[in-house]
N, C-alpha and C positions, 0 to 999 in steps of 0.2 A: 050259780055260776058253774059251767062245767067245766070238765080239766083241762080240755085245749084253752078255754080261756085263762084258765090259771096257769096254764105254762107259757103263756104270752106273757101276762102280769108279771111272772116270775123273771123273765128273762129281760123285761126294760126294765124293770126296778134293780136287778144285778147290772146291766148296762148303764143306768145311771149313776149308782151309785163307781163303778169301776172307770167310766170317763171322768167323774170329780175328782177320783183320787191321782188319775194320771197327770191331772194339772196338777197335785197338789191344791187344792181346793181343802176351806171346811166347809160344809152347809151355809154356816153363816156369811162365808165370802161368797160364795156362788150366788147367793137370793141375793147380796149384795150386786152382782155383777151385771144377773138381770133382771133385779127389778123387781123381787120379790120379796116375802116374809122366810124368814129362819123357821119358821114352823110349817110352813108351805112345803119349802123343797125337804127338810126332815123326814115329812109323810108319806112321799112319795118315793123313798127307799125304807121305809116300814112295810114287812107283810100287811097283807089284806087292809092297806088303808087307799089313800087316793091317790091316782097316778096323774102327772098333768096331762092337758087336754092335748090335742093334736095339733092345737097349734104350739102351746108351750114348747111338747115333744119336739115337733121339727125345728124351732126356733133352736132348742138343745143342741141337736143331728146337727145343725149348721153351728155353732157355739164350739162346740168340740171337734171339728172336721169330721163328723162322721155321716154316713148316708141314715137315710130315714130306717131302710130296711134291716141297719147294724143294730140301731135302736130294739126293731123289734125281731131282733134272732135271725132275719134272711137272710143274713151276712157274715161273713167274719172279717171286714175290711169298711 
């Protein structure tokens, strides 16, 4: 992987987990919310583990009020 791609990774995995905590969300209420495993959305705010897929991600972007491009760093809104 190279580092642009790791400072993509870096910045929806901070993004996601910082839209969870704005709901007040735990992991396990959020997999609850959509439909997921507790060990699923866990991973996906763990360094170098798995991020969800693109659609997950946008389903998120719309879940949280946020654009797709907030998700991945384009934005700050």
């Amino acid at each position: 992987m190279n580092m642009k791609d790791y400072e993509i990774r870096e910045v929806i995995r901070k993004r996601l987990i910082e839209c969870r905590k704005e709901k007040g969300l735990s992991q396990a209420k959020l997999a609850e919310e959509i439909g997921s495993n507790p060990t699923t959305v866990a991973s996906w705010e763990q360094p170098d583990k798995a991020l969800p897929h693109i659609e997950t991600l946008y389903q998120l972007s719309k879940y949280y009020g946020k654009s797709i491009g907030y998700m991945y760093g384009e934005s700050d809104d």
